[in-house]
NUMI-422505 format. One line per field, with one value per residue (C-alpha): residue number from 1; residue in three letters; chain; x, y, z. Coordinates in steps of 0.1 Angstrom, whole numbers, plus 5000, padded with zeros to 4 digits. Layout:
N
pos: [NUM, ...];
code: [ala, ...];
unit: [A, ...];
x: [X, ...];
y: [Y, ...];
z: [Z, ...];
This chain:
497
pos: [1, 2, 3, 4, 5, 6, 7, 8, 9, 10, 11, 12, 13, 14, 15, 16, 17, 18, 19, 20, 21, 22, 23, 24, 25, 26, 27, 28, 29, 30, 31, 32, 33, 34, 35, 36, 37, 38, 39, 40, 41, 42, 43, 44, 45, 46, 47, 48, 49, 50, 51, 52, 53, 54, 55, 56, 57, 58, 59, 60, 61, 62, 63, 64, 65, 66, 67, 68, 69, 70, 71, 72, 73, 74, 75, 76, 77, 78, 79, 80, 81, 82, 83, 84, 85, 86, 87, 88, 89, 90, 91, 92, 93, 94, 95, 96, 97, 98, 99, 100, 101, 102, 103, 104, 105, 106, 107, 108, 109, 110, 111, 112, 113, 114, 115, 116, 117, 118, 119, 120, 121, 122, 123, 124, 125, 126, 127, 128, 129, 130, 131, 132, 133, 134, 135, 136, 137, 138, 139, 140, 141, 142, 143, 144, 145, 146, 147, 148, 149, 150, 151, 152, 153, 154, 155, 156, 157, 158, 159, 160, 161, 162, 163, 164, 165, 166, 167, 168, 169, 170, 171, 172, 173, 174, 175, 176, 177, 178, 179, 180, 181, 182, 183, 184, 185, 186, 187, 188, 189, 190, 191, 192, 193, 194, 195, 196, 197, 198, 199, 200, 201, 202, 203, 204, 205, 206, 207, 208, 209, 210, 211, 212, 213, 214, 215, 216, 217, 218, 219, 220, 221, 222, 223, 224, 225, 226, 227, 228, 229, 230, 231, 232, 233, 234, 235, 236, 237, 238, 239, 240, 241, 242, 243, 244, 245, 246, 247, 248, 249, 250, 251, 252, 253, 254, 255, 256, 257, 258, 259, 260, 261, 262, 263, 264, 265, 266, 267, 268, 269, 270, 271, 272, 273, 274, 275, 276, 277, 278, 279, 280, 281, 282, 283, 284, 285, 286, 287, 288, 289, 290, 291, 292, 293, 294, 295, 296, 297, 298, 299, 300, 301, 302, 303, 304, 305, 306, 307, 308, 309, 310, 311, 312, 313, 314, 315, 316, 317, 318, 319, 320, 321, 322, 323, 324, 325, 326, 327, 328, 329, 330, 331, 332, 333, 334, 335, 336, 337, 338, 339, 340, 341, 342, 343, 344, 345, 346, 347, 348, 349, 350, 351, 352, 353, 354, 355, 356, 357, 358, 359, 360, 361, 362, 363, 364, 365, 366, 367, 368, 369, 370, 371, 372, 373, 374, 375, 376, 377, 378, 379, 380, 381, 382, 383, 384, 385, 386, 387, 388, 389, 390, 391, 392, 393, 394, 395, 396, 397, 398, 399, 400, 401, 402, 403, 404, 405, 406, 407, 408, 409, 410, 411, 412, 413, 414, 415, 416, 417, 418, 419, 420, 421, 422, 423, 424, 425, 426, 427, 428, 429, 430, 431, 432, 433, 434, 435, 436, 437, 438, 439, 440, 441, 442, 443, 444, 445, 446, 447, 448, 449, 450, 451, 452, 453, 454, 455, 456, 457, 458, 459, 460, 461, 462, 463, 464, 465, 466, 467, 468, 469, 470, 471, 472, 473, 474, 475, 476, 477, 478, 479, 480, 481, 482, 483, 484, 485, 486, 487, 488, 489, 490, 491, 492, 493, 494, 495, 496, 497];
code: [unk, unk, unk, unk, unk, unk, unk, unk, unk, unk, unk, unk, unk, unk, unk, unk, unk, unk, unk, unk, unk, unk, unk, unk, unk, unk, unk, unk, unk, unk, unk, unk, unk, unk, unk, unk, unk, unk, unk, unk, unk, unk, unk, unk, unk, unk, unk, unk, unk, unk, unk, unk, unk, unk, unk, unk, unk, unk, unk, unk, unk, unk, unk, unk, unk, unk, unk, unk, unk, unk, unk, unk, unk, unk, unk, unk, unk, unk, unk, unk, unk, unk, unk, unk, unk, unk, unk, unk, unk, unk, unk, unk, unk, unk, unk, unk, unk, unk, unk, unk, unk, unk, unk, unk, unk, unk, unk, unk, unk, unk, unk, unk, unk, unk, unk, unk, unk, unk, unk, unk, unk, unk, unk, unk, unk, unk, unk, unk, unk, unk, unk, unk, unk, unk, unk, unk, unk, unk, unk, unk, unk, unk, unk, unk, unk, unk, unk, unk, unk, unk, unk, unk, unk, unk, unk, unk, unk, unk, unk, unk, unk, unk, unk, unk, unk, unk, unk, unk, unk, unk, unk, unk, unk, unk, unk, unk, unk, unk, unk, unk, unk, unk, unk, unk, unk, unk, unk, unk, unk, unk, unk, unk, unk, unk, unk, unk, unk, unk, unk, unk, unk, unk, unk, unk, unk, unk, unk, unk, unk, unk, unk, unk, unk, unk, unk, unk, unk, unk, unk, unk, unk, unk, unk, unk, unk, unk, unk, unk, unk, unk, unk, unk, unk, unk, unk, unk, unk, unk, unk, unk, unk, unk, unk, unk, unk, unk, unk, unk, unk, unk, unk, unk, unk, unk, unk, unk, unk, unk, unk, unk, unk, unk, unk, unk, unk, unk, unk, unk, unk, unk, unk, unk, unk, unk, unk, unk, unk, unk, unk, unk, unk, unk, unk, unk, unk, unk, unk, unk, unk, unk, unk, unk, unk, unk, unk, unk, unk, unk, unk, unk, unk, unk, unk, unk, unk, unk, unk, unk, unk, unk, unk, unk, unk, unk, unk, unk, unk, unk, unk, unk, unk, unk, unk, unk, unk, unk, unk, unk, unk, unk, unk, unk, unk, unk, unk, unk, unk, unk, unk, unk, unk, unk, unk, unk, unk, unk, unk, unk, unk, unk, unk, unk, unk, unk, unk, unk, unk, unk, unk, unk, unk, unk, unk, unk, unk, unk, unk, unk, unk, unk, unk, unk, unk, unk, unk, unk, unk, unk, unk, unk, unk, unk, unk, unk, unk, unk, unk, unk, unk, unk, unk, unk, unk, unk, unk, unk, unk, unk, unk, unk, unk, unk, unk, unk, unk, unk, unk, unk, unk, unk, unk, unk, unk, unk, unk, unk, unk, unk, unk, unk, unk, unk, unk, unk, unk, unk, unk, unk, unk, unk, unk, unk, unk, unk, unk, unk, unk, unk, unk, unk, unk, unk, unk, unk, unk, unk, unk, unk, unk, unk, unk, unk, unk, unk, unk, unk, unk, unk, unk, unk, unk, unk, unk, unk, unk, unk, unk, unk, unk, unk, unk, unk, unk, unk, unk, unk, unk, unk, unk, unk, unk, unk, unk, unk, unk, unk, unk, unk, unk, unk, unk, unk, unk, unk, unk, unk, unk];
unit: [A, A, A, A, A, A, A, A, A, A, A, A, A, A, A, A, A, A, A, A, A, A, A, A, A, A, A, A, A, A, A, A, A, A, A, A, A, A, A, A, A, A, A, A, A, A, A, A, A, A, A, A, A, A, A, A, A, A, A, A, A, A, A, A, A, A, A, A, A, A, A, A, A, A, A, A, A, A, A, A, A, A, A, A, A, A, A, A, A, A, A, A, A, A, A, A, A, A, A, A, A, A, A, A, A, A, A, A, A, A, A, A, A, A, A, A, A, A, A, A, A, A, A, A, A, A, A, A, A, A, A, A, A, A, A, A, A, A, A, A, A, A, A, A, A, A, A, A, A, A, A, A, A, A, A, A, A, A, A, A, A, A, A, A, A, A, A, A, A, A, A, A, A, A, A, A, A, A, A, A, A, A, A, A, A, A, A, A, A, A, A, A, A, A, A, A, A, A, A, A, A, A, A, A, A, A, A, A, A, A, A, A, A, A, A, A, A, A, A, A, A, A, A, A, A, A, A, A, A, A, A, A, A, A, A, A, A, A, A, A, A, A, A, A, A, A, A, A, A, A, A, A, A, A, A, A, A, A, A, A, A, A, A, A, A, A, A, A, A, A, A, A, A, A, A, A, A, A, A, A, A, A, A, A, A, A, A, A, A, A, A, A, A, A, A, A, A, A, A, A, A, A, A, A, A, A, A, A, A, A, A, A, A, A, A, A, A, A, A, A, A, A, A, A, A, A, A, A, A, A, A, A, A, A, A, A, A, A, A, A, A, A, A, A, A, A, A, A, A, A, A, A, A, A, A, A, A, A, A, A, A, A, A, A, A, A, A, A, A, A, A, A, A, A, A, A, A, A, A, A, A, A, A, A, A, A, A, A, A, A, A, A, A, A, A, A, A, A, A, A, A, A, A, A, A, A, A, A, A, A, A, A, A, A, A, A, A, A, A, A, A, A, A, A, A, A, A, A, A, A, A, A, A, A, A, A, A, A, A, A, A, A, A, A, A, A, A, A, A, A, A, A, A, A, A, A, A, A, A, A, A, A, A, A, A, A, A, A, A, A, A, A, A, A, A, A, A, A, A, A, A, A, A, A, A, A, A, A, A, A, A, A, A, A, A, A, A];
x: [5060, 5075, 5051, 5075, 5073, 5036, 5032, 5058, 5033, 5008, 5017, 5050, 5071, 5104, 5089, 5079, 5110, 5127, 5103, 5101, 5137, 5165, 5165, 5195, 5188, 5205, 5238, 5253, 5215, 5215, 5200, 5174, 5156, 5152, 5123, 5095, 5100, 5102, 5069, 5055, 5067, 5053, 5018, 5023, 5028, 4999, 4976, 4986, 4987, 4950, 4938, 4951, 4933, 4901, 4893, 4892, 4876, 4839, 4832, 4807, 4808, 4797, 4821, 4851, 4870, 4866, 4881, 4913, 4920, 4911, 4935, 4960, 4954, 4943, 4956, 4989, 5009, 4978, 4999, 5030, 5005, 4990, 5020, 5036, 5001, 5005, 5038, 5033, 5009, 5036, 5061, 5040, 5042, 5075, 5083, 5057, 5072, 5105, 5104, 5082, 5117, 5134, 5116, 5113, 5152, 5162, 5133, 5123, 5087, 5093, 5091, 5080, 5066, 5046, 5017, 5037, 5044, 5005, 4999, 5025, 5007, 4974, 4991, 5004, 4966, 4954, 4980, 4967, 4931, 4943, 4960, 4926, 4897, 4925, 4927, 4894, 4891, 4903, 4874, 4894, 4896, 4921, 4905, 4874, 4878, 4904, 4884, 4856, 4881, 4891, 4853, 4845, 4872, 4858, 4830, 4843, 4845, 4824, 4789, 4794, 4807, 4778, 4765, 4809, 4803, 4767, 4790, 4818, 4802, 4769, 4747, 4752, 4768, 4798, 4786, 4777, 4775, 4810, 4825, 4808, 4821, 4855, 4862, 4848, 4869, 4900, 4895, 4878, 4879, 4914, 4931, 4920, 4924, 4959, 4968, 4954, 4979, 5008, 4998, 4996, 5024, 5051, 5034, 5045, 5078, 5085, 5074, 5098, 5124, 5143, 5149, 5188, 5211, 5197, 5231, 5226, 5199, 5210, 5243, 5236, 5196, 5174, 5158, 5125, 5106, 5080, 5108, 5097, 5135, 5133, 5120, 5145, 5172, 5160, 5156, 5195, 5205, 5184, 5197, 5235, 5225, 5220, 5253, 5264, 5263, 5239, 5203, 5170, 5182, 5199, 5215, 5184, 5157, 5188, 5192, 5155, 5149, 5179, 5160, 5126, 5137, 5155, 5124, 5103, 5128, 5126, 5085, 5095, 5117, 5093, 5067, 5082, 5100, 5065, 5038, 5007, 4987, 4954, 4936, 4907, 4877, 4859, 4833, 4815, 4809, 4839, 4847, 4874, 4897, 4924, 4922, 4961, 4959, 4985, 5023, 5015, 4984, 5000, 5014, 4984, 4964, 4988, 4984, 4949, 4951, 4973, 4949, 4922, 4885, 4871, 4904, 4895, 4877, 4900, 4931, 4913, 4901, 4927, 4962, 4950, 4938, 4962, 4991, 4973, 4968, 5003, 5018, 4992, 5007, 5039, 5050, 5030, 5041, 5078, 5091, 5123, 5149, 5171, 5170, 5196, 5184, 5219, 5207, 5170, 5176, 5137, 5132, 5157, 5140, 5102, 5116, 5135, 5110, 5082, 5103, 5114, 5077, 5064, 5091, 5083, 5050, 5050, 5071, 5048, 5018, 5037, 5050, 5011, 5004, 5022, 5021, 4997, 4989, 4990, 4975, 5007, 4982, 4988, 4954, 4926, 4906, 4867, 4847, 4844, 4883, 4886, 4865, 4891, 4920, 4902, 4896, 4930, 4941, 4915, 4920, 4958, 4968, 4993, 5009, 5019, 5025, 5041, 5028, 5051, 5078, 5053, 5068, 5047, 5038, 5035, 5062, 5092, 5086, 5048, 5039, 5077, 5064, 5039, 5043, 5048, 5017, 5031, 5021, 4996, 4969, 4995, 4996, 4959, 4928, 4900, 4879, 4911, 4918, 4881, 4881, 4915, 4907, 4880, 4895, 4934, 4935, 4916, 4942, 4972, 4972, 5002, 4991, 4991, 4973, 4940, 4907, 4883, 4851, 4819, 4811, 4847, 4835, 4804, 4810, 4805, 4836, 4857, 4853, 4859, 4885, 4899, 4889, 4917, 4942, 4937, 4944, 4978, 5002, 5029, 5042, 5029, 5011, 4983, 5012, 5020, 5006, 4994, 5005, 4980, 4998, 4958, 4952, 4921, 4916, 4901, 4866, 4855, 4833, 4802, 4801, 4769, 4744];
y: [4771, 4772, 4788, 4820, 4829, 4823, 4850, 4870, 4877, 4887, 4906, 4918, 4904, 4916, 4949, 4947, 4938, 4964, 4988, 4976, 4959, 4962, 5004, 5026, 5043, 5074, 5065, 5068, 5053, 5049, 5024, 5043, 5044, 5009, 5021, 5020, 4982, 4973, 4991, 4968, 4933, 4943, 4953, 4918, 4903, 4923, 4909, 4870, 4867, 4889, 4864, 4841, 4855, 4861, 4828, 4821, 4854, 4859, 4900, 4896, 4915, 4877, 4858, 4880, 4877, 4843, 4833, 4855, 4831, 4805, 4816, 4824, 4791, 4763, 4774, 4760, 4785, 4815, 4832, 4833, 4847, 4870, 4883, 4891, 4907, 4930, 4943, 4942, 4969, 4993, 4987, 4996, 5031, 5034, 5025, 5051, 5081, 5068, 5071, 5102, 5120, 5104, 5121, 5154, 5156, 5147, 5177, 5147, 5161, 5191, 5187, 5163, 5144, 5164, 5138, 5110, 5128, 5134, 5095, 5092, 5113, 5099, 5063, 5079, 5086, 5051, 5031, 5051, 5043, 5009, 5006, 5026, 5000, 4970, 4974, 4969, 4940, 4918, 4934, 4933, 4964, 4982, 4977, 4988, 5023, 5034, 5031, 5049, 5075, 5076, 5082, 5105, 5126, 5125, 5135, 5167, 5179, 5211, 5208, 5172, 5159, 5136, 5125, 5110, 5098, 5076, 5067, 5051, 5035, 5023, 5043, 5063, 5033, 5014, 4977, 4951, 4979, 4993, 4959, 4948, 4986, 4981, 4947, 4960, 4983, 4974, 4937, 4949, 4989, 5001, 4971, 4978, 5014, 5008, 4982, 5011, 5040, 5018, 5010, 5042, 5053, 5028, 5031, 5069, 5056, 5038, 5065, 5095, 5073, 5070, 5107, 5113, 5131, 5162, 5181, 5167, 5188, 5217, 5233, 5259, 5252, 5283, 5296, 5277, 5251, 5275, 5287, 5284, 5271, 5245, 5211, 5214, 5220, 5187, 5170, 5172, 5168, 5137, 5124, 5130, 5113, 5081, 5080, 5057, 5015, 5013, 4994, 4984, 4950, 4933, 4963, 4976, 4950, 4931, 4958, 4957, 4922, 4921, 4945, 4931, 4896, 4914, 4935, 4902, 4884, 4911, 4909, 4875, 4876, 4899, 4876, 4850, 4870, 4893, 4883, 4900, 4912, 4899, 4921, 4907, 4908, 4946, 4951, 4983, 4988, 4994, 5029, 5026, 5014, 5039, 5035, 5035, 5037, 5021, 5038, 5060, 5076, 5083, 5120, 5133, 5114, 5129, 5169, 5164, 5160, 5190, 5217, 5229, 5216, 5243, 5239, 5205, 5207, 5230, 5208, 5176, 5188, 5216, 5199, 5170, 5186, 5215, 5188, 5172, 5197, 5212, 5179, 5173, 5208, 5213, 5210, 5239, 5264, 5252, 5256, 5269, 5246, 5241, 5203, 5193, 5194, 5209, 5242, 5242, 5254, 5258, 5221, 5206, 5231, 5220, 5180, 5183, 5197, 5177, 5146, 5159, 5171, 5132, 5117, 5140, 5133, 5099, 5097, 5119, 5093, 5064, 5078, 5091, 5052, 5050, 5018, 4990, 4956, 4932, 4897, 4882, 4847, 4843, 4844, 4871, 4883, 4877, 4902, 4892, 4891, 4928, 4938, 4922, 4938, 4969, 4968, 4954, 4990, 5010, 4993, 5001, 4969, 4969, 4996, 4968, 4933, 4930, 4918, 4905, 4934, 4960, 4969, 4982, 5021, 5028, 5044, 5027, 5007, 4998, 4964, 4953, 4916, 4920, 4888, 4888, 4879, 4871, 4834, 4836, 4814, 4792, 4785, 4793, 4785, 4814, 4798, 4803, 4839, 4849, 4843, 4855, 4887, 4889, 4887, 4877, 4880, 4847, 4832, 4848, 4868, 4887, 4899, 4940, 4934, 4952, 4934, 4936, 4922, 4938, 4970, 4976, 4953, 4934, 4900, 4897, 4924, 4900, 4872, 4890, 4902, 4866, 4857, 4881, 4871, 4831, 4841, 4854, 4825, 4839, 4839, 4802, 4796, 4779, 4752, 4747, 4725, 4746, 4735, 4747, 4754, 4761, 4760, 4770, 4779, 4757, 4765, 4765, 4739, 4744, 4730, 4700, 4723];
z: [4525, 4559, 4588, 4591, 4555, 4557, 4583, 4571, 4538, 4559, 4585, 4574, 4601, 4587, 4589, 4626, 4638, 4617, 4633, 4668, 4677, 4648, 4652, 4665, 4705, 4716, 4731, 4772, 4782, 4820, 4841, 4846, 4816, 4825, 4846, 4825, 4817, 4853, 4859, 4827, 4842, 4878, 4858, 4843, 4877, 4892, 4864, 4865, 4903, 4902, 4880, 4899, 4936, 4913, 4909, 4951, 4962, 4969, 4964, 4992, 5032, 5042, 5022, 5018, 5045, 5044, 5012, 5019, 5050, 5026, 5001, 5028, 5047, 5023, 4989, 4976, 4974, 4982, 5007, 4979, 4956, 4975, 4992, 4958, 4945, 4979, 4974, 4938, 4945, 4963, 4938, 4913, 4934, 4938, 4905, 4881, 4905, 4899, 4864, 4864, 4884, 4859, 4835, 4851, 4860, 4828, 4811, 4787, 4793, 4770, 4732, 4714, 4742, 4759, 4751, 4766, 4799, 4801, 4797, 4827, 4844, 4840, 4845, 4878, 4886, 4879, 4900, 4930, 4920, 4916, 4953, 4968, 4953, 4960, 4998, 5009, 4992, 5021, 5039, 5074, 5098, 5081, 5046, 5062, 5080, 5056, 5029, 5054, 5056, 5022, 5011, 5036, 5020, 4988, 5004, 5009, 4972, 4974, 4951, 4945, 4974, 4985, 4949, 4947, 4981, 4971, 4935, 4956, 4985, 4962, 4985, 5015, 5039, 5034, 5025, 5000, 4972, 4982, 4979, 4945, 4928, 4941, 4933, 4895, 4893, 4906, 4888, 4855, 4851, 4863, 4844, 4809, 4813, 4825, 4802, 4774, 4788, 4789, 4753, 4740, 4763, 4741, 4709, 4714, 4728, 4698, 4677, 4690, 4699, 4737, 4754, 4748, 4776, 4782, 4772, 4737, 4734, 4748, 4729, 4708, 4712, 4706, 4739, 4741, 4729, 4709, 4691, 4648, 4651, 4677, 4660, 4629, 4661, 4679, 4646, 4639, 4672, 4681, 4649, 4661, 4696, 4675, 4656, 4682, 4675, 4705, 4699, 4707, 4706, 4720, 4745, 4757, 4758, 4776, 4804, 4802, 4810, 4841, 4859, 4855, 4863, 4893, 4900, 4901, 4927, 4947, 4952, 4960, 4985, 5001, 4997, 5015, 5042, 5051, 5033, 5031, 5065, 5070, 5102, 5122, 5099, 5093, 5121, 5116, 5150, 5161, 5162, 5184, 5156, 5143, 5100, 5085, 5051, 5027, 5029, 4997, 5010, 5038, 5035, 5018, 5053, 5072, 5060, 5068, 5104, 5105, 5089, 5107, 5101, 5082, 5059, 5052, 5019, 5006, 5013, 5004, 4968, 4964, 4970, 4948, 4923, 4918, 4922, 4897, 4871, 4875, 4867, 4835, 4821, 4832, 4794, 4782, 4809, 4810, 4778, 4784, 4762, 4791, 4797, 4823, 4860, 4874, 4850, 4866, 4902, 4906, 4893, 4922, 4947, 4940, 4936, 4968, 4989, 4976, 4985, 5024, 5033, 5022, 5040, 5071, 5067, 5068, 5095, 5115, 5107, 5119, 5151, 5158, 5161, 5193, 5213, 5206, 5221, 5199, 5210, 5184, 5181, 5146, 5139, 5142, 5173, 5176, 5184, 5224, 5223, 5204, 5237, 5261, 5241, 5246, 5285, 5289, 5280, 5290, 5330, 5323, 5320, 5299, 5323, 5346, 5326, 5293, 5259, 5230, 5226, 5243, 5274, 5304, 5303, 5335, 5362, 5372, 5400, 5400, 5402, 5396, 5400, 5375, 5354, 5318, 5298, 5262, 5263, 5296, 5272, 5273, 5317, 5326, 5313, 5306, 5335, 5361, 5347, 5353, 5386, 5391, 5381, 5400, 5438, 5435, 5469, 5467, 5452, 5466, 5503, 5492, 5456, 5448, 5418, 5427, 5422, 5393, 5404, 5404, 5407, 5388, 5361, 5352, 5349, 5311, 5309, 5328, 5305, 5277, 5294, 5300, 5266, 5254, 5278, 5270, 5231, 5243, 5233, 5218, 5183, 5164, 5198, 5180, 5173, 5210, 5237, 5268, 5299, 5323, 5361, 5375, 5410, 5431, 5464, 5484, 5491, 5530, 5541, 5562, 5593, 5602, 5630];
């Protein structure tokens, strides 16, 4: 008895492939019903390269940082990995709203699969969860204050604002406990819950069949979907849509597997080309640091810094939540038969202005980051450096001398001979800067650059001051030999009495 007919006895493997694979689809299927299968093979990839991260993370404020630079550093291939895990994470994003507009343009929400577009929506739901618990596991400055920022939001939900705030962070701090929930869920919680939507999500699929073109279903259909009339309508018509040779296999699962093969490149290549950011490591002290959260958080971050305080709660709970519940039952209060989006001027209106005020939106949030200096030493700042970086923008600095691609800020004209500092770690020593700084006069009689010295600065400002400036050395300047021009001033001798 040969293995397949073995199986085939017991499980009925004829039958399943009957079911599953050898069954007619409606015909004139676009590429984009090829959607849903990309979002599967990037919730694939998410998975194996998680795995994969898992087994070199510590979930610990001590430790965490730590083993991303190890992973990013010492790992063979960790940076690949992780750089497809990071962008995984946005194309995951892009991909669920791409195929909800899909859905929503085409009406295939309406009957019978209203309880499919709810699982969407839900799925929706748990890929932002997903994105929010991921990025702080890195535990660097970004992960840090936006997730401080993110909680504090939550903490905003009127009655039970503080008891979500203690669930999230673990207690009333962001810390140890913060770390250990997220890394649960995001690793263990939001995983099986999404692997359980998309499973119910194609069991449904499989069940009702693909969504034809949406004129199919609208010639001579009776006004709405409550109608006694309308399933025997769809019935027929659905039927008619499949009278076509098209099927399962091999013409979908083919288009299918292009586009998730394509999909999958594509992380790669972005992978390789950006990789995933690593900031300096969280410090909890530093409150001068400006939280940006992740692209897709972005619009709803933005709105918030628009509305007034006292507006805050409402905005933070109420957009949310009412975006959230019109979504969930948009079946059950459109259930007009009128599929096609070209015959839904109310549908284009919402979806087009929904998709302008994002883009606005996020534009807005990145042109509020304005100029930064950026130290560009491939590597990140320690906490006397962060200090320098700080002072060398808050004594204006950086309005005289250049630093990478940011220019100077200040007028036309001052300080023209300023010198560029991209790569000064590279041409002074800390030690030589310090003093520098200090009393360039010293060092040159014809220098405008004004003095720092005491009472302008203590001298523990100074060095971190210099301790910045020395970690200026260009892009890959840990990979380049400083040549150090140094040279003190001669210092007076004292004459014998």
């Amino acid at each position: 008895m040969s293995i397949y007919k073995w199986l085939n006895e017991r499980v009925d493997l004829d039958g399943m492939y009957t079911g599953l694979l050898d069954r007619k689809v409606p015909s004139g299927l676009s590429w984009a019903h090829t959607l849903g299968s990309a979002t599967l093979a990037v919730f694939v990839v998410q998975a194996l390269t998680g795995i994969a991260l898992a087994m070199y993370y510590a979930p610990s404020p001590d430790h965490a940082y730590d083993s991303v630079r190890y992973i990013q550093t010492a790992v063979i291939s960790g940076p690949l990995v992780r750089g497809i895990h990071h962008w995984g994470a946005s194309a995951m994003v892009v991909l669920v709203v791409a195929h909800m507009i899909r859905v929503f343009t085409m009406g295939a929400y309406k009957y019978p699969r209203e309880a499919n577009w709810m699982l969407g929506v839900v799925l929706f739901i748990l890929t932002m969860a997903f994105g929010f618990t991921g990025y702080l596991l890195p535990w660097d400055q970004k992960a840090y204050w936006a997730t401080q920022v993110g909680t504090n939001i939550a903490g905003t939900t009127p009655v039970i604002g503080d008891m979500l705030v203690k669930l999230l962070r673990g207690g009333s701090q962001l810390g140890a406990g913060t770390l250990t929930r997220f890394y649960a869920m995001h690793v263990l919680l939001f995983p099986m819950l999404i692997a359980g939507v998309i499973g119910l999500h194609m069991v449904l699929v499989i069940r009702q069949g693909i969504a034809p073109k949406p004129k199919l279903l609208e010639d001579g259909s009776p006004l709405t979907t409550s109608d006694a009339q309308y399933p025997a309508y769809y019935q027929a018509q659905y039927k008619a849509a499949k009278r076509g040779d098209q099927r399962f296999w091999p013409d979908v699962i083919a288009k299918d597997a292009a586009v998730a093969v394509l999909t999958i490149l594509v992380l790669v290549l972005l992978a390789k080309t950006f990789g995933a950011g690593l900031e300096a490591p969280a410090d909890p002290s530093d409150s001068s640091y400006k939280p940006l959260p992740e692209w897709y958080f972005l619009p709803f971050f933005q709105l918030l810094k628009l509305v007034p305080g006292s507006l805050e709660s409402v905005v933070a709970v109420g957009i949310p939540g009412a975006g959230i519940l019109a979504l969930l039952f948009l079946p059950f209060y459109d259930r007009k038969s009128t599929r096609s989006f070209r015959h839904r001027p109310w549908a284009m209106a919402i979806l087009g202005t929904l998709m302008v005020s994002c883009a606005l939106l996020i534009g807005a949030a990145y042109r509020d980051i304005g100029p930064v200096v950026e130290p560009d030493t491939g590597r990140p700042l320690t906490s006397a450096e962060r200090a320098g970086r700080a002072l060398f923008k808050g004594q204006g600095c950086n309005s005289c001398h250049q630093v990478g691609a940011n220019k100077p800020t200040g007028k036309a004209g001052d300080l023209p001979d300023a010198p560029d500092l991209t790569e000064v770690g590279l041409r002074h020593t800390g030690v030589w800067m310090h003093s520098f700084m200090e009393d360039p006069l010293r060092f040159h009689k014809n220098s405008k650059m004004p003095a720092f010295g005491p009472p302008i600065l203590s001298h523990q400002e100074i060095e971190e001051l210099s301790r910045y400036m020395s970690s200026l050395r260009g892009k890959n300047g840990d990979a380049k030999q400083p040549q150090f021009v140094d040279t003190f001033p001669e210092t007076p001798k004292h004459k014998e009495p």
